[in-house]
C-alpha positions as a printed Julia matrix, in Angstrom:
637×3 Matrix{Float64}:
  -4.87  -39.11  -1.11
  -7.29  -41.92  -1.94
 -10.5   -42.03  -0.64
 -12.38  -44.62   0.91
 -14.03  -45.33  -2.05
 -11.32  -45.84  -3.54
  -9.98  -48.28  -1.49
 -13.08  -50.66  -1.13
 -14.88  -50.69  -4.95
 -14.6   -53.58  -7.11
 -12.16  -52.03  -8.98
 -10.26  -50.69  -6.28
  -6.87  -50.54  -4.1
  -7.77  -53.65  -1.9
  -9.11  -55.81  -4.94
  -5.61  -54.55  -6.47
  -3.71  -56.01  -3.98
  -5.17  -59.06  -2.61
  -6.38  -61.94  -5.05
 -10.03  -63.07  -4.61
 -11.22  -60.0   -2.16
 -14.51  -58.79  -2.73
 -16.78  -55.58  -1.55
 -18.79  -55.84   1.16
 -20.94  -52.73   1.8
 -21.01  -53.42   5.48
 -17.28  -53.09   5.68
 -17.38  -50.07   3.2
 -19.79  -48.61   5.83
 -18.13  -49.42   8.33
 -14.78  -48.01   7.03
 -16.98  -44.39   6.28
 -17.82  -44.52   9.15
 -14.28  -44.87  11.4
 -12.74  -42.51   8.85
 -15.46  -39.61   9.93
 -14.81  -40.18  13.37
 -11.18  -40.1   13.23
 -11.44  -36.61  11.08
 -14.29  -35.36  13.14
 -12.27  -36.08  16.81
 -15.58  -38.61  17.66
 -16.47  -41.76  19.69
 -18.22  -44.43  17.6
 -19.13  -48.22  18.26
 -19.32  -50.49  15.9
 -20.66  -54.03  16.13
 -19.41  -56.03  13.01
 -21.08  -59.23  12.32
 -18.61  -62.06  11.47
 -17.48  -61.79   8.42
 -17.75  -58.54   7.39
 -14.1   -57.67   7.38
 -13.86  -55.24  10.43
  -9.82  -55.6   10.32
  -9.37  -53.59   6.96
 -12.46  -51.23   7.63
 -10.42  -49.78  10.45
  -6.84  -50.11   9.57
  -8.04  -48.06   5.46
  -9.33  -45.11   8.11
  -5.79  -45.23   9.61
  -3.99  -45.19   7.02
  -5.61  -42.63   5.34
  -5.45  -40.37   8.2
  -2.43  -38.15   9.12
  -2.12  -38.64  12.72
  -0.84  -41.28  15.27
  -2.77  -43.75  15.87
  -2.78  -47.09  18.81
  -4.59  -49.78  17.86
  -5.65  -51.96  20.54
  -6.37  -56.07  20.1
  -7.82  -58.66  22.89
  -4.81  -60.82  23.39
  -1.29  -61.18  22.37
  -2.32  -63.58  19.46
  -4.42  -61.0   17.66
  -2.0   -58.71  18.31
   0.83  -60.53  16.03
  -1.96  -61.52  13.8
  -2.87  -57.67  13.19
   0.72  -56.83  13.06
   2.29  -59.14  10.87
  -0.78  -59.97   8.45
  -3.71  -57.91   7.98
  -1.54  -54.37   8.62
   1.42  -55.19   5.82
  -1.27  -56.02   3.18
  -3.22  -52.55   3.95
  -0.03  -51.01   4.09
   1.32  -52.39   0.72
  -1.91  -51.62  -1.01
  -2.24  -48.23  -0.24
   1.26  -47.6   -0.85
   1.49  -45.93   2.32
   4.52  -44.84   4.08
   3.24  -44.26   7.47
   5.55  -46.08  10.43
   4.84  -49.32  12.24
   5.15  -50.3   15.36
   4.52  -53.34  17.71
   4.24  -53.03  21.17
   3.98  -56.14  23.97
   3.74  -55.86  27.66
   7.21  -55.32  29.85
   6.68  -58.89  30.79
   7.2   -60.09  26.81
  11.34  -58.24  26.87
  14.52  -59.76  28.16
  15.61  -57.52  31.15
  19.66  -57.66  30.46
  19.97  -56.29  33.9
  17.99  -58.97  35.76
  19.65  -61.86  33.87
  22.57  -60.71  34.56
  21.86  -60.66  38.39
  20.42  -64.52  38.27
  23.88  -65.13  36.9
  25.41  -66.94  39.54
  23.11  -68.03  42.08
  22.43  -71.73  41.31
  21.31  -71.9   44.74
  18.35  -69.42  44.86
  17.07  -71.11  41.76
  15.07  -75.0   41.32
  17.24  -77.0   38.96
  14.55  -77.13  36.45
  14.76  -73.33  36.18
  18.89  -74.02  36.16
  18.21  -75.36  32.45
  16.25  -72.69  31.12
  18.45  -69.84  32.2
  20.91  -72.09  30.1
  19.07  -71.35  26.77
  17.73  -67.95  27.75
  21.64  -66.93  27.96
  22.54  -68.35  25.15
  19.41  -66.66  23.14
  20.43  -63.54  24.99
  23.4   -63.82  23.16
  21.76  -63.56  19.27
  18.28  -61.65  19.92
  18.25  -58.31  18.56
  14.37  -57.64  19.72
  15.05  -59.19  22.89
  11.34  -60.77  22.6
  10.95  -63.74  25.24
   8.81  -65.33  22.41
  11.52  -65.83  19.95
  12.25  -68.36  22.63
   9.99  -71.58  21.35
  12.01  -73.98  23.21
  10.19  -72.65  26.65
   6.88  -73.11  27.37
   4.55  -70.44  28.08
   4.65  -70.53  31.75
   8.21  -71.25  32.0
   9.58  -70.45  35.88
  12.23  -68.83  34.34
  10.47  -66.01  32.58
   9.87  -63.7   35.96
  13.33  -64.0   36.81
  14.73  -62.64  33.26
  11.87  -59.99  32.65
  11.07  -56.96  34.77
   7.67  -56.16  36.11
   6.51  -52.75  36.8
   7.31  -53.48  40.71
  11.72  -54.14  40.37
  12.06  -52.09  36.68
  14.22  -49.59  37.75
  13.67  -47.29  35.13
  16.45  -44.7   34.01
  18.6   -45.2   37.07
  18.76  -49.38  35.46
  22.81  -49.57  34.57
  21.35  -51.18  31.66
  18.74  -48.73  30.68
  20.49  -47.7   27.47
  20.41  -50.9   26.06
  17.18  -51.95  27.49
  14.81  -53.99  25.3
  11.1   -52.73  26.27
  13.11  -48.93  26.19
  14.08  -49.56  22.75
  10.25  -51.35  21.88
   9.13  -47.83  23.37
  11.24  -45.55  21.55
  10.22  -47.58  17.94
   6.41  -47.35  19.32
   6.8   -43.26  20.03
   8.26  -42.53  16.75
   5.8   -45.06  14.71
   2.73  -43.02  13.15
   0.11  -46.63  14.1
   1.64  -48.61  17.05
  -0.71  -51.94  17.99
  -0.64  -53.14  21.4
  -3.27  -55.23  23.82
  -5.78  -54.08  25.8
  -3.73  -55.22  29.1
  -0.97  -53.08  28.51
  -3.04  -50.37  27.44
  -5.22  -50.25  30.62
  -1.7   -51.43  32.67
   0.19  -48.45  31.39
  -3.0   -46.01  31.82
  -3.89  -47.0   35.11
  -0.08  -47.26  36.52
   0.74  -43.82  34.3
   4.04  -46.28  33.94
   7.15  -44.7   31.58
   6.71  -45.11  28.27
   2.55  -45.21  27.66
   2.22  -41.4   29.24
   3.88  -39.9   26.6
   2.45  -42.05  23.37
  -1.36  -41.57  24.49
  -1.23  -37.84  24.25
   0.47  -37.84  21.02
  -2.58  -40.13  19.65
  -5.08  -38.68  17.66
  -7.13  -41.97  17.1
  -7.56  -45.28  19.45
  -9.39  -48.45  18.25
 -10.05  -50.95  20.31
 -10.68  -54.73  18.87
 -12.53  -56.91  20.64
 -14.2   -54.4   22.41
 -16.54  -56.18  24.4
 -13.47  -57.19  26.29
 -12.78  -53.72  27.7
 -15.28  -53.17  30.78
 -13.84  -55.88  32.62
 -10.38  -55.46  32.22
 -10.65  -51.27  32.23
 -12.21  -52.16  36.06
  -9.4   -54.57  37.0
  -7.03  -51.83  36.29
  -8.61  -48.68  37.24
  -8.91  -51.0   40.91
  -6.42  -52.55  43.04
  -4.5   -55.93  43.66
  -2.24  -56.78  45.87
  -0.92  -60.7   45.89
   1.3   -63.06  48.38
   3.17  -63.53  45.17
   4.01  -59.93  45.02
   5.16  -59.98  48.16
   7.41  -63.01  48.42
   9.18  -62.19  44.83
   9.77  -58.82  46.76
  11.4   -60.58  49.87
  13.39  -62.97  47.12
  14.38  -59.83  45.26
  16.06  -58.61  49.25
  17.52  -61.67  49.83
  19.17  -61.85  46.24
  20.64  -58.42  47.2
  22.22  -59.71  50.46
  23.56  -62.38  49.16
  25.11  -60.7   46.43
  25.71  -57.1   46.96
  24.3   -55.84  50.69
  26.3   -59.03  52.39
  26.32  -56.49  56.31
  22.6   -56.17  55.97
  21.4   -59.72  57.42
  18.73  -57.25  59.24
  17.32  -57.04  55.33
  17.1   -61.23  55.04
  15.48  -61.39  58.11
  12.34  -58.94  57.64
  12.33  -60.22  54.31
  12.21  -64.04  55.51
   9.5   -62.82  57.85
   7.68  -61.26  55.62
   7.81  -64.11  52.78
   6.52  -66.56  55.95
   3.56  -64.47  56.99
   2.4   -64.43  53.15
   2.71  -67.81  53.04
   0.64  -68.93  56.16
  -1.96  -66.35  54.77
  -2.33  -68.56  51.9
  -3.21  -71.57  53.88
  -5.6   -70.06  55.8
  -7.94  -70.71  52.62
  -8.93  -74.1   50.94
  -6.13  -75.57  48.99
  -8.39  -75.74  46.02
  -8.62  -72.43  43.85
 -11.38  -70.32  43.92
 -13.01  -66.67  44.23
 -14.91  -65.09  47.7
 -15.95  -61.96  49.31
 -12.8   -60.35  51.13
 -14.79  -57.7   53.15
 -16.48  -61.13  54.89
 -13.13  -63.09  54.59
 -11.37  -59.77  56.68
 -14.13  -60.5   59.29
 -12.55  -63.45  59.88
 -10.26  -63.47  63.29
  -7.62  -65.65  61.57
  -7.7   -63.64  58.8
  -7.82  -60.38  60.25
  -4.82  -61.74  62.86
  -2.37  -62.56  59.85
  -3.1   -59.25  58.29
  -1.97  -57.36  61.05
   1.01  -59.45  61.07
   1.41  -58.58  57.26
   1.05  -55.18  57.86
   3.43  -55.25  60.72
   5.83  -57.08  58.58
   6.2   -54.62  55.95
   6.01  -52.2   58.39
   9.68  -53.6   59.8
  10.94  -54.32  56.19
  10.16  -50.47  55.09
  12.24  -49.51  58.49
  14.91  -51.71  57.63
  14.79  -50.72  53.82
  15.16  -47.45  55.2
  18.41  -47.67  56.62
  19.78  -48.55  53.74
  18.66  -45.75  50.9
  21.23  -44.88  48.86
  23.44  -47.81  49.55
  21.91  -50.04  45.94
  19.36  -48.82  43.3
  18.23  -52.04  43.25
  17.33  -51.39  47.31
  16.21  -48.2   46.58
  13.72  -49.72  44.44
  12.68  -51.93  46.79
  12.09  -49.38  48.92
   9.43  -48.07  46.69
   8.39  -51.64  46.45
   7.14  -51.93  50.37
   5.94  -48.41  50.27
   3.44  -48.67  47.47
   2.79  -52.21  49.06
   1.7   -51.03  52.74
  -0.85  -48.32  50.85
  -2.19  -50.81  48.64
  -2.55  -53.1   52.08
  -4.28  -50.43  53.76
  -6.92  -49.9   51.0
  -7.77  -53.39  51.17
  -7.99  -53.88  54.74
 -10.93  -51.12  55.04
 -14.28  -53.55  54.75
 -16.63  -50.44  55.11
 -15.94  -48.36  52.24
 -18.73  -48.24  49.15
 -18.6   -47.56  45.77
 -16.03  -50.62  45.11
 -15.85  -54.56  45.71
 -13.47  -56.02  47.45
 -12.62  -59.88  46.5
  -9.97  -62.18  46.79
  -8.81  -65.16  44.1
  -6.52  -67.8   44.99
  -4.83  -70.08  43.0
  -2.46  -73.88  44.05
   0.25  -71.56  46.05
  -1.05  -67.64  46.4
  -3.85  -65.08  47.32
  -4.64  -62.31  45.0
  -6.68  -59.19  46.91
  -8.73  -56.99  44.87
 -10.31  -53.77  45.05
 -12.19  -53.13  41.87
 -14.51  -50.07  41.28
 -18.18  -50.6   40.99
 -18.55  -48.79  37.85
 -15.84  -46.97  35.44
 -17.89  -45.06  33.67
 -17.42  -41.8   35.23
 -13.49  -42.23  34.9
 -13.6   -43.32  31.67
 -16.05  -40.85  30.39
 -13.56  -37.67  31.83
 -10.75  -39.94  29.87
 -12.26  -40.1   26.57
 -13.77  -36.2   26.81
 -10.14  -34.75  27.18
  -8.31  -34.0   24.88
 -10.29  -34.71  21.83
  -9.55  -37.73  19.58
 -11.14  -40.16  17.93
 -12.41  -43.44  20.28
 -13.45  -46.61  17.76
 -14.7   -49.39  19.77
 -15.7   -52.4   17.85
 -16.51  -56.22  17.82
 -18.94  -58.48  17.0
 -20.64  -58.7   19.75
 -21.62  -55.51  21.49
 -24.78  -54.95  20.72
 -27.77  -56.87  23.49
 -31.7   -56.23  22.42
 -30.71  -54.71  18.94
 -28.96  -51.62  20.84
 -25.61  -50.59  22.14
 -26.68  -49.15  25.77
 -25.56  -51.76  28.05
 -21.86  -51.59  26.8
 -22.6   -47.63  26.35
 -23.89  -47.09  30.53
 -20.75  -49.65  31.67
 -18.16  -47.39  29.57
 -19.65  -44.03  29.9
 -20.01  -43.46  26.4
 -23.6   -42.5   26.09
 -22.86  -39.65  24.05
 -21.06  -41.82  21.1
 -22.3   -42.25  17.73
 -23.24  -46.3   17.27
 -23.11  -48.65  13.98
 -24.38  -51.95  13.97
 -23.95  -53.8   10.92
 -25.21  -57.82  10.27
 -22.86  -60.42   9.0
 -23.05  -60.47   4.85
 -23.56  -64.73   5.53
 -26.4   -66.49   4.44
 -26.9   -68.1    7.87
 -30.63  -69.38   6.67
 -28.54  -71.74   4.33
 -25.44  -72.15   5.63
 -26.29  -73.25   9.8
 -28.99  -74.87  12.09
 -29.64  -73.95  15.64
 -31.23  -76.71  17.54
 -32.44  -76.64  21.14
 -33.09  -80.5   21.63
 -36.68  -81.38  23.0
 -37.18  -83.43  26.61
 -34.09  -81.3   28.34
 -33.79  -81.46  31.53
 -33.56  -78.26  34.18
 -30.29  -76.77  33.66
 -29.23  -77.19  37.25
 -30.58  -80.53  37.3
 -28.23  -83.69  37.49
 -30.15  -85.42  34.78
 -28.85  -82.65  32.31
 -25.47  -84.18  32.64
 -26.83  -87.86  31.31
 -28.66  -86.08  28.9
 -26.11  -83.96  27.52
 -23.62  -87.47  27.02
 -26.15  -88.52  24.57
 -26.53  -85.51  22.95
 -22.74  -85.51  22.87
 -22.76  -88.67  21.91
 -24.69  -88.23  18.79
 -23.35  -85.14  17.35
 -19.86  -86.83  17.55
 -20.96  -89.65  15.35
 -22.85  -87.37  13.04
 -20.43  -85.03  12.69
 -17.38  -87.71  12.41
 -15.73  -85.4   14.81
 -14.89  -81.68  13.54
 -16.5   -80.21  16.64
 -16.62  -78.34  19.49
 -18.5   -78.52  22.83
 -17.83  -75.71  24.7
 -18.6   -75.72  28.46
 -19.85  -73.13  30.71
 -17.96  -75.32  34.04
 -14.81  -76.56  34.46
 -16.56  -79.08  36.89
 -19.06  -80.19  33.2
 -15.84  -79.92  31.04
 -14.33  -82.96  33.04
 -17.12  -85.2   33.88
 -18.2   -85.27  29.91
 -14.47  -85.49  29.25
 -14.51  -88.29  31.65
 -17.55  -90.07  30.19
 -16.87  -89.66  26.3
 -13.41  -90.98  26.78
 -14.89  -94.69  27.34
 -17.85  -93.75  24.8
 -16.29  -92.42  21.26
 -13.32  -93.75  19.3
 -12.36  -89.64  18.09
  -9.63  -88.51  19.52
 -10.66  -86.02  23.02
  -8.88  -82.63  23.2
  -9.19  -81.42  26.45
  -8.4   -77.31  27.69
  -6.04  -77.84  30.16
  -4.12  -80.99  29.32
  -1.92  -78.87  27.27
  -2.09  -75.13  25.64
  -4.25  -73.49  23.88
  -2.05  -73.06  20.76
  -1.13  -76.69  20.75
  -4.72  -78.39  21.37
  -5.54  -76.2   17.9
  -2.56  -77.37  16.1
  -3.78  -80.79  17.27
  -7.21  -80.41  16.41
  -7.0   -79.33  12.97
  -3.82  -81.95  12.19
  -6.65  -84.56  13.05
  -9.97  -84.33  10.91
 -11.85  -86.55  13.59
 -10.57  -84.71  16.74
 -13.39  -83.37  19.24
 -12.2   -80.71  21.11
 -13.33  -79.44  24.66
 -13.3   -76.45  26.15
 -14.64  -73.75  28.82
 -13.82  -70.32  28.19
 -10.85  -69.97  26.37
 -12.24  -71.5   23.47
 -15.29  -69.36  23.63
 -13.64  -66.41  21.73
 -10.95  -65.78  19.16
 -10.41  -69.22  17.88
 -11.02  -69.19  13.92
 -11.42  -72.94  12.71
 -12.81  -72.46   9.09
 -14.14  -74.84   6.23
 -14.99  -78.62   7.69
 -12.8   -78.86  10.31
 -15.64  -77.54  12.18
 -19.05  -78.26  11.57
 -20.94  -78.66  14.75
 -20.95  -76.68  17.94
 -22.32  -77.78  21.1
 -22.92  -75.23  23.96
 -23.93  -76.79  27.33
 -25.7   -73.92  28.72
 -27.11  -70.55  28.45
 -23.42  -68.87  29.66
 -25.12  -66.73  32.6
 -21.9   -66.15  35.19
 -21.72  -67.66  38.89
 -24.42  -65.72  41.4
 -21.99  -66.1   44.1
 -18.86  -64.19  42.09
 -17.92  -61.57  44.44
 -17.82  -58.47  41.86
 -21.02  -59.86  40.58
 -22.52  -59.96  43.25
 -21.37  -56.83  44.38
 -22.41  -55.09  41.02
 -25.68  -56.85  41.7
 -26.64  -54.96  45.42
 -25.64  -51.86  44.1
 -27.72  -52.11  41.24
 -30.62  -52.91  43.93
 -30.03  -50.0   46.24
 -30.26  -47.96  42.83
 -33.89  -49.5   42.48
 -33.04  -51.55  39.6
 -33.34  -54.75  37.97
 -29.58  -56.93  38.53
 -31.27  -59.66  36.23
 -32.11  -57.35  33.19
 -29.39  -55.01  33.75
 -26.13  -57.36  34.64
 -27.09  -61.04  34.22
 -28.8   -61.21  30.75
 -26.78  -58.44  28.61
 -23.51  -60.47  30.21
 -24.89  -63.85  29.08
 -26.13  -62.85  25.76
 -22.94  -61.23  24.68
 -20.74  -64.31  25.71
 -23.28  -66.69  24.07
 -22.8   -64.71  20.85
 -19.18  -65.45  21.23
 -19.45  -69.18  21.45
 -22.27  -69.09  18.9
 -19.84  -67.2   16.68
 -17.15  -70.0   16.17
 -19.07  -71.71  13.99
 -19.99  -70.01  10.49
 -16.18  -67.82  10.04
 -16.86  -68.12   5.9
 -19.03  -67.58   3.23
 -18.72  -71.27   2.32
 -18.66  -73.24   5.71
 -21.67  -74.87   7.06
 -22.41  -76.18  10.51
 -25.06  -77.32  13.67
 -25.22  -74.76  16.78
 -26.94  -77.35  19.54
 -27.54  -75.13  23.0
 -28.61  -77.81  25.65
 -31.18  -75.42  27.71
 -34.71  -75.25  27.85
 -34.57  -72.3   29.22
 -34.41  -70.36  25.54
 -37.83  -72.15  24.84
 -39.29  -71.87  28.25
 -38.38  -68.57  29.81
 -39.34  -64.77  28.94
 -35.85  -63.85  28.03
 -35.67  -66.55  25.85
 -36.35  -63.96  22.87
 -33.5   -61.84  23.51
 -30.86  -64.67  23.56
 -32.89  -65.6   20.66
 -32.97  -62.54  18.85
 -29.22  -61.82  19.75
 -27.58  -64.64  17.76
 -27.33  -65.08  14.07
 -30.68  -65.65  11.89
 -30.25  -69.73  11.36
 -32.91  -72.05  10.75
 -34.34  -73.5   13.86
 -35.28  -76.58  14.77
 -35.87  -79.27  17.98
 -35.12  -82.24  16.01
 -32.14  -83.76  16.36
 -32.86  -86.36  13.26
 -33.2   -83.43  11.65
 -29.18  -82.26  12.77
 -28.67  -85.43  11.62
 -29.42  -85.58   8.09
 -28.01  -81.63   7.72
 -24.42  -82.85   8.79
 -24.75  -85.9    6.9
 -25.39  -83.45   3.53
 -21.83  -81.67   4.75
 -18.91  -82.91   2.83
């Protein structure tokens, strides 16, 4: 078995295999590191700089090691990126034998059994849908995977997709007549007989949290888990170790009853009635809220009489729906499911209706057509702590941004893993030659409307000096439009704006076009890698600090105060500085690229905290010039 040595030297398995690669004794430390834990059953976090090659320190580890491993990735992208790039090249140079496995949410598999029940009801369908069920027949037809993104003809958020894919809600499991044959079964089998299986944090935390078939019997088996992207994890651990309940649940649950009439229950109007009822009564919730999205407080929204009236109605609803659902058991699976459906949907109701409980936040989100209720836990780190102690196995968490104030012990406190062993390692750039971070001089107050003019010109300017090739990333969606708005009429570059079309796309467009300006609000904050001169400059509106009036923040926030402690120090900064590293980090992604980080706030010369933004982000020259930007992008090829 070769060591890790052996893998990394100059001489070794990697520089073997892949043309140009070079040692880095960051990643060789880093790779030490993950294989000890993995051998030794420990938890270690590791913050990687950019550039030090994080990928193939953990995936050598794995490889070397003899048991199962899940590796876990921040979205869907870098999950086909891991699988189909960096893990083949590990695998082929260690001439290892070990079995892969790739494993996407439910939501990603053609559900044979609820295609085939969409199969003749033009009439519960909109036309445009009538079209895409079309080609996801005909693709049903060929697909051996049965993965819905084999389908490039439909867009991402194609209306068809819930109608052909199961959710954890209608799957009916092993009593499906199609379970044999099933897609995500099949996916699942592969994933339980693969020695490294890489999946997303989502389904992860989904499958964890809803202990749904499939994930409860390939955790156990696991003797490592390594998350990528870690810094993603405390958010979406809490979303899932909470509740939700939305009016979109509910009405595809009514739609789902009156499919069954229609087709198979056709003596049970009493079902399309209580489901028609129900499906109303979600739908006049929704309008009881402003048409425009947006997040509140649902402890004070439930102390609303309007609100609190259409909840009881809700409640009585499902209420007559279970009765009615009960008549019927044994009659359908499919209404036997359902069943389970308005059960699990009453107790999730009842959580959320109780305004007095502590320990938790309750919230709401809407979006154009439904209400999303949420319950989310305060703090996870208890629950996560008891997961990670039992049974023994080794926990990598890693990222590049982790670490706040030189140390790990925010992400530690929110995880419960103060007992892990922690690595921090610096990119191997030369950031003092290759960047500039400028914080221009005369800026206004960041919540002042004067910032806006001020950041057009600055805009303005670093278009023209950069001839395009950059990015101005946004901390609003409200600043994203107005400067979209204003540099339209301003600039000759072409404007890519998030939103207008995907994300995919507006990067395919942006690199096809070497004087495209792209902007963006949080998507584009993280995991986009534009290297070389297609991106030279970065502009950052604002010191990234999250909305005071967020529910869970502000929720996290009291509690933190009835603890006797500091919100601002403990919540607000270690937040902002880790997402600022983020947006910081799009800019240098190679030893040879070059570029201009411009942060438009005062605030990191003017305010005490200013150090540990400061401190937090790469070692660049500094300067409050911008003639001095100038003349370094005009020396940039």
């Amino acid at each position: 078995m070769p060591t890790i040595s052996d893998v990394f030297e100059k001489n070794g398995l990697l520089a073997f295999a892949i043309k140009g690669f070079v040692p880095r004794t960051a990643q060789t430390d880093m790779a030490e590191a993950v294989h000890k834990a993995i051998q030794h059953k420990q938890s270690l976090i590791v913050e990687a700089g950019t550039g030090t090659g994080k990928t193939f320190a953990y995936l050598a580890p794995v490889f070397l090691s003899k048991g199962k491993a899940i590796i876990s990735t921040g979205t869907k992208n870098l999950q086909e990126q891991l699988f189909h790039r960096d893990l083949p090249l590990v695998k082929k140079a260690l001439s290892s034998n070990r079995k892969t496995a790739l494993l996407k949410g439910r939501a990603n598999y053609l559900c044979t059994h609820r295609l085939g029940q969409h199969g003749g009801n033009s009439t519960l369908v909109e036309k445009e849908v009538l079209n895409q069920l079309t080609a996801v027949r005909a693709w049903a037809n060929t697909t051996k995977s049965g993965d819905i993104g084999e389908l490039k003809t439909l867009p991402e958020d194609a209306k068809v997709i819930p109608l052909v894919t199961s959710s954890v809600d209608n799957c009916l499991g092993r009593d499906c007549p199609d379970y044999e044959d099933c897609y995500l079964v099949k996916a699942r089998r592969k994933a339980l007989d693969a020695d490294i299986v890489v999946v997303n944090h989502h389904l992860f935390f989904a499958d964890l949290a809803l202990k749904d078939t499939g994930f409860g019997e390939l955790i156990p088996d696991a003797d490592a888990i390594i998350f990528d992207e870690a810094h993603q994890i405390p958010e979406i651990a809490s979303d899932y170790f909470g509740e939700s309940l939305s009016t979109r649940q509910l009405q595809d649950m009514a739609k789902d009853l009156t499919l069954l009439y229609r087709t198979v229950l056709k003596d049970a109007e009493q079902l399309d009635k209580a489901a028609e009822k129900c499906r109303l009564i979600t739908a006049d919730l929704r309008l009881l809220f402003p048409a425009n999205p947006q997040r509140g407080n649902w402890a004070e929204a439930l102390q609303r009489d309007d609100v609190q009236l259409q909840i009881e109605k809700l409640a009585a609803a499902l209420e007559v729906l279970h009765d009615v659902c009960k008549l019927h058991i044994g009659r359908d699976k499919d209404l036997d499911h359902i069943y389970e459906r308005v059960v699990a949907s009453r107790e999730k109701l009842d959580a959320l209706r109780d305004y007095e409980q502590t320990g938790v936040s309750l919230w709401y989100e809407t979006t154009n057509r439904h209400l999303v209720m949420h319950l989310t836990p305060l703090s996870i780190a208890a629950k996560f702590r008891r997961f990670v102690s039992e049974p023994p196995r080794g926990w990598i968490f890693t990222s590049a941004t982790l670490m706040v104030d030189d140390g790990f012990t925010h992400f530690q406190k929110r995880m419960g893993l103060e007992e892990a062993n922690t690595l921090g390692l610096d990119s191997p750039f030369d950031y003092q030659r290759q960047a500039l971070l400028c914080v221009p001089r005369y800026l206004p107050e960041p919540n002042s409307l004067a910032l806006q003019d001020k950041l057009f010109d600055v805009a303005k300017r670093l278009i023209k000096a950069s001839k395009g090739r950059c990015f101005l990333l946004f901390t609003s969606h409200a600043m994203l439009k107005k400067m979209a708005l204003r540099l339209e009429d301003a600039v000759d570059n072409p404007l890519l704006v998030q939103g207008t079309t995907t994300k995919q796309a507006l990067l395919r467009d942006y690199l096809a076009d070497e004087s495209a300006v792209l902007l963006g609000t949080g998507a584009f904050w993280e995991g986009v890698d534009v290297r070389g001169n297609d991106l030279v400059c970065v502009l950052i509106d604002k010191l990234p600090f999250a909305s005071p009036d967020d529910p869970l923040l502000q929720a996290r926030i009291d509690d933190v105060r009835k603890k006797g402690g500091n919100p601002f120090s403990a919540i607000q900064i270690p937040q902002a500085v880790i997402t600022l590293k983020q947006g910081a980090g799009r800019l240098i992604r190679d030893p040879s690229d070059k570029g201009v980080l411009v942060i438009c706030d005062n605030r990191l010369v003017t305010k005490p905290y200013a150090k540990t933004f400061v401190a937090s982000l790469p070692d660049m020259r500094r300067t409050r010039n911008l003639d001095t930007v100038d003349a370094f992008l005009a020396e940039i090829d």
